[in-house]
Phi, psi and omega in degrees: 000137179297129172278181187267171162275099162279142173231097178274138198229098176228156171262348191261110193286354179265355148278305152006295202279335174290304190286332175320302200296299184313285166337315179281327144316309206274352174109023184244138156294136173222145189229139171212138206249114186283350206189147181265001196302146188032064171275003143287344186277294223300305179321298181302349194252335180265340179059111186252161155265338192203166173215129193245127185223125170260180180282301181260110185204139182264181356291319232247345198064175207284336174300313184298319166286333165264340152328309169299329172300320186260004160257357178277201161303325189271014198300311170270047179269136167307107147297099186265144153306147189210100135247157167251001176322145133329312170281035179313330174307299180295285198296350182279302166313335177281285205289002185098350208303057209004335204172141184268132158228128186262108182271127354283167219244159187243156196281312183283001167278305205287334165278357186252309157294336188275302181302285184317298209297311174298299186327289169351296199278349181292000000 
């Protein structure tokens, strides 16, 4: 059996390595990205089940990248939001996103959120 796929898109590479771990515990394939740059290729080559997105991520940020996303091929893979913004609501909501996680983050909110948001989508 395949596990599913995540593609998490963070610039803090010691949140990267915290979610990697988690994910992987949980039985997830995990692809992690420092940038969103050509972040339709990066999607096409890991083929994700979920997309993990922070806000402030360079060049173009997390809103301008999941806009591409849900305009693409890849429109329906779920996106959950990862900010620490104060307007986390909105921006998650600005960007099309499925769902939210706030940073910081609870280790069992983010296993918790990851499950409802695929389950959903099933």
């Amino acid at each position: 059996m395949t596990k599913p796929a995540v593609a998490v898109f963070d610039d803090d590479i010691d949140i990267l390595t915290i979610v990697e771990v988690l994910l992987e515990g949980a039985g997830w394939q995990v692809f992690t990205f420092s940038n969103v740059d050509d972040v339709l290729l990066k999607i096409a080559a890991c083929k994700p089940n979920l997309i993990i997105m922070d806000n402030w991520i360079p060049e173009v940020g997390g809103i301008e990248a999941t806009h591409k996303i849900k305009a693409s091929e890849f429109s329906t893979v779920p996106v959950i939001y990862f900010t620490a913004n104060i307007d986390a609501d909105k921006l998650a909501r600005d960007a099309g996103a499925d769902d939210l996680i706030e940073k910081p983050f609870d280790i069992d909110e983010l296993l918790t959120v990851v499950e409802r948001v695929v389950r959903t989508k099933d």
